[in-house]
C-alpha positions as CSV (number, residue, x, y, z in Angstrom):
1,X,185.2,173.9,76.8
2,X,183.0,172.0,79.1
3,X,181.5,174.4,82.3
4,X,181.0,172.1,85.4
5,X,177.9,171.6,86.5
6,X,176.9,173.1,89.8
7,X,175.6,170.2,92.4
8,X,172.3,171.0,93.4
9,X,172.6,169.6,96.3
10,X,175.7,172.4,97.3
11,X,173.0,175.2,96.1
12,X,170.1,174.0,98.2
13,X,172.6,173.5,101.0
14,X,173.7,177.7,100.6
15,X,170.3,178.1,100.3
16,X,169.2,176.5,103.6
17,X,172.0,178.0,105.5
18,X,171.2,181.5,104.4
19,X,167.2,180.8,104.8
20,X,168.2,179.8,108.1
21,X,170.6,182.2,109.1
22,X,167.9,185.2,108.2
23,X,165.2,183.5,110.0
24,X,167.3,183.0,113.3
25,X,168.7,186.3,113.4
26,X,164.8,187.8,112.5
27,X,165.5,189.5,109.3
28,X,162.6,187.4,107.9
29,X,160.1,187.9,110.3
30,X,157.4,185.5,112.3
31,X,154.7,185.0,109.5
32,X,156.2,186.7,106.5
33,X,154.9,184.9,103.9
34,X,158.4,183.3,101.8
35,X,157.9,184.1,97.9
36,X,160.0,181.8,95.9
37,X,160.9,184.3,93.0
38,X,161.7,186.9,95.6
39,X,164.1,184.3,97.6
40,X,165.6,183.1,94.4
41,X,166.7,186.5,93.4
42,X,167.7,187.5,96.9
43,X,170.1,185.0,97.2
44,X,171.1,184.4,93.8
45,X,170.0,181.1,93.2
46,X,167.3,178.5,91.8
47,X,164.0,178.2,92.4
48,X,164.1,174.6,93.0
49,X,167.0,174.9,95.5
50,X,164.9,177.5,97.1
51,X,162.0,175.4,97.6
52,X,164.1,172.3,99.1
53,X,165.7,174.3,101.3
54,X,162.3,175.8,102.8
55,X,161.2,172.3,102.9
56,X,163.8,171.3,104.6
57,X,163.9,174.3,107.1
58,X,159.6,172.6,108.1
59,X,161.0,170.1,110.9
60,X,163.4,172.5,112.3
61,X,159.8,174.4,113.3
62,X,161.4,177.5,111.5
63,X,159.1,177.4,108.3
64,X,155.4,176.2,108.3
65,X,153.9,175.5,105.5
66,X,150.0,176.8,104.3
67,X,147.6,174.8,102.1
68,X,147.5,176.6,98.9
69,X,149.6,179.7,100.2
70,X,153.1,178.4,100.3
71,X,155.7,178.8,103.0
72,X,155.8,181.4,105.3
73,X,158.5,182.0,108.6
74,X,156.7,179.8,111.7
75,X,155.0,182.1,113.7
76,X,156.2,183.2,117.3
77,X,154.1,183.9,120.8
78,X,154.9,184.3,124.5
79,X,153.5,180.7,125.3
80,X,156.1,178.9,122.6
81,X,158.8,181.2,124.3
82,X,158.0,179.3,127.2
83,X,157.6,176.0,126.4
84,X,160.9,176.2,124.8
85,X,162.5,177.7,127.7
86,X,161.2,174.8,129.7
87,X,162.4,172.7,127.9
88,X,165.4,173.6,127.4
89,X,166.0,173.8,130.9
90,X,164.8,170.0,131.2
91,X,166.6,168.8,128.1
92,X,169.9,170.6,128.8
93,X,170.1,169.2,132.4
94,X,169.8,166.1,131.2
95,X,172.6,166.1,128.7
96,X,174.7,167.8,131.8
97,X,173.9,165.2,134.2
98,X,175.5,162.6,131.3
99,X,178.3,164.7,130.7
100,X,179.5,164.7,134.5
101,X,178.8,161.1,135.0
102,X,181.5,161.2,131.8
103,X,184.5,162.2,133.6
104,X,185.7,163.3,130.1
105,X,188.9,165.4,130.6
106,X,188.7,166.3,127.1
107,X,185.5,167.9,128.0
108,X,186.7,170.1,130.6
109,X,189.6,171.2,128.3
110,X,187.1,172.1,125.5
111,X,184.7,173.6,128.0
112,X,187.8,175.8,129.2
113,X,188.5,177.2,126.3
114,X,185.1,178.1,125.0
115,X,184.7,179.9,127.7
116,X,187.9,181.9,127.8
117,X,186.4,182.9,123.9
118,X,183.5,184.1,125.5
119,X,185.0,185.8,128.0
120,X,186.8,188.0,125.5
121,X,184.3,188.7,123.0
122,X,182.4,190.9,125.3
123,X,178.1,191.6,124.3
124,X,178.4,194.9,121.8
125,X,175.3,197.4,121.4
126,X,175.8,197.6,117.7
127,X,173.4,195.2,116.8
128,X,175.9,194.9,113.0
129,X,178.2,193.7,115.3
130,X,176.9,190.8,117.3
131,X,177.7,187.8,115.0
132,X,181.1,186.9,116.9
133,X,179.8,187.6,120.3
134,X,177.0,185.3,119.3
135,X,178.8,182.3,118.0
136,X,180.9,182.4,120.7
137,X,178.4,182.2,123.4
138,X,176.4,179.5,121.0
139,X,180.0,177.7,121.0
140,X,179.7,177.4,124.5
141,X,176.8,176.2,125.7
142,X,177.0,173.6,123.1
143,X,180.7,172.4,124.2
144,X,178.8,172.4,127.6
145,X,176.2,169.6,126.8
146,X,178.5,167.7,123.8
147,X,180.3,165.9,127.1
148,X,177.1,164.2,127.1
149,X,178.2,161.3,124.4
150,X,174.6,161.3,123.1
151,X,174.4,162.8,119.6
152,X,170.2,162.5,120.2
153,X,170.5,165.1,122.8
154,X,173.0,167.5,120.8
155,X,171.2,167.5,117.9
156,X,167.8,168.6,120.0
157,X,169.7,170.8,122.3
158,X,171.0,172.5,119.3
159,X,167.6,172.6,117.4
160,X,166.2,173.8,121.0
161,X,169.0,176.9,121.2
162,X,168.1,177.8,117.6
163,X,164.5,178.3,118.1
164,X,165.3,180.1,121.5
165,X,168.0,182.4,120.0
166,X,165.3,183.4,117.2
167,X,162.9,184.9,120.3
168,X,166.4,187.1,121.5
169,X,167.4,188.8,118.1
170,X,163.7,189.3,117.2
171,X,163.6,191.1,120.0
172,X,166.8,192.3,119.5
173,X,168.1,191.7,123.0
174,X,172.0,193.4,122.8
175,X,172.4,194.4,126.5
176,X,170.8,192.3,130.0
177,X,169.0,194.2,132.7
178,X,170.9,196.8,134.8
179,X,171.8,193.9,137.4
180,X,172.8,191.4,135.4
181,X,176.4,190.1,134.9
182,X,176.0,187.7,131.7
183,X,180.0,187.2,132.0
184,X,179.6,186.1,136.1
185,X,176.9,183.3,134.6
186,X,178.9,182.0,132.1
187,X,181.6,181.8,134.6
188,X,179.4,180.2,137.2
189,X,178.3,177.6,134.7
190,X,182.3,177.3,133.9
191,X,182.8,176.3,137.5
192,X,180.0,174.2,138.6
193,X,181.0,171.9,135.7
194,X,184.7,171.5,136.6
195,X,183.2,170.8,140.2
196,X,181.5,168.3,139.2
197,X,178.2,169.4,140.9
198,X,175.4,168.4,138.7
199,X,172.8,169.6,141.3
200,X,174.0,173.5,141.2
201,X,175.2,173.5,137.3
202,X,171.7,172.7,136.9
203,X,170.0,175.5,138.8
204,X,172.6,177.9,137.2
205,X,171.6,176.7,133.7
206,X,167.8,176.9,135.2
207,X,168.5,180.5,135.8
208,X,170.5,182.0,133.3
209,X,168.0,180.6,131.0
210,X,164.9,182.3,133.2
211,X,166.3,185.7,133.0
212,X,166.9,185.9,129.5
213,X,163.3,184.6,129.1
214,X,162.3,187.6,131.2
215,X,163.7,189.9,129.2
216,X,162.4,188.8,125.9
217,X,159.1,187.7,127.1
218,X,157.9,191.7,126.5
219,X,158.6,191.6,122.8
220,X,155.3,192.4,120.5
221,X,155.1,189.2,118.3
222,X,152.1,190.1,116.4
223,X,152.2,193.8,115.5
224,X,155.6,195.1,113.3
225,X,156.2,198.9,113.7
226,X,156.7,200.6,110.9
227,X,160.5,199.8,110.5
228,X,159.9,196.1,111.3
229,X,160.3,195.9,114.7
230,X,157.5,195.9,117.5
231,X,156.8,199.2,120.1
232,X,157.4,196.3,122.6
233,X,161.1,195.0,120.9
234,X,162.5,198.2,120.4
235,X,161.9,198.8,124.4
236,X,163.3,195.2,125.0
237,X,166.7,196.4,123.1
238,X,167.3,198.7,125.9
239,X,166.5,196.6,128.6
């Protein structure tokens, strides 16, 4: 009896996503150095796959890579938190702008019913229970720049959101500031687009993005606690 062969290519590309999943939701942390042998074993496959899929994780900003040290999770600060939100905020409009000029009724539809899937997965405080909430709301701001026709300005908006979303479960951001209604944005957003009106969809996005950074701005991104988590994330968490 002959066994298959497993494709490489299908291993690296578990590999990656699982890599990539850990390092977005921040149970590898900023800087943790990534040991081959101790990946491999974690997630139950080769070393070779391992070290593609590190390499390919380099571009993505999510890995760095150390002259005779290996990989290692890219680091974080306040001033990349920033940067990214700025440009985010720039990039995003951008893509918002093309998908009104669009008049895609499609667009709308799809835009409709993200939203309504948002709407009913509401935030939780169990932090084991945040994965639906938080591919809903990624489902929806991407449905919100796809209109845009430009597969350039996906892909970075998407690469853009990763990085960002990294900064909110590091700092483990389950519930907004007392005055904050996440579900009122969202709905906002919702409506500016169906109105056409580029100008205040675009100082809503400006916004909703802002007060998020706000929040997450606090976290400690150099010194761990004892349990992994910063003095200044675990106060962000009740924020």
């Amino acid at each position: 009896m002959v066994i298959p062969e497993i494709d490489n290519r299908s291993l690296t590309s578990r590999a990656f996503e699982q890599l990539r999943a850990d390092i977005i939701g921040a149970t590898l942390r900023p800087n943790e150095r990534l040991r081959i042998q101790a990946l491999s074993e974690r997630y139950g496959v080769g070393a070779t796959a391992i070290r593609e899929a590190l390499s390919r994780l380099v571009p993505d900003g999510l890995v760095v890579v150390e002259d005779q040290r290996g990989f290692c999770v890219a680091p974080m600060s306040r001033e990349e938190l920033l940067d990214l939100t700025r440009t985010r905020i720039d990039v995003e409009s951008l893509a918002i702008r093309y998908a009104l000029e669009r008049d895609d009724i499609q667009w709308e539809s799809d835009l409709i019913s993200a939203f309504h899937r948002l709407s009913r997965t509401p935030p939780p405080t169990d932090p084991d229970k945040q994965v639906a909430w938080a591919e809903a709301h990624r489902q929806f701001h991407m449905v919100l720049i796809a209109g845009s026709g430009s597969p350039s300005l996906v892909r970075l908006c998407s690469l853009l959101y990763d990085q960002s979303e990294r900064y909110r479960n590091f700092a483990n951001v389950q519930r907004e500031s007392s005055g904050r209604n996440i579900g009122a944005e969202h709905k906002e957003l919702l409506d500016a687009a169906l109105a056409r009106d580029a100008d205040t969809l675009t100082k809503l996005l400006a916004s909703h993005f802002s007060r998020t950074t706000e929040i997450i701005q606090n976290a400690d991104y150099n010194e761990p606690g004892a349990n992994g988590r910063s003095t200044a994330a675990r106060a962000a968490s009740r924020v």
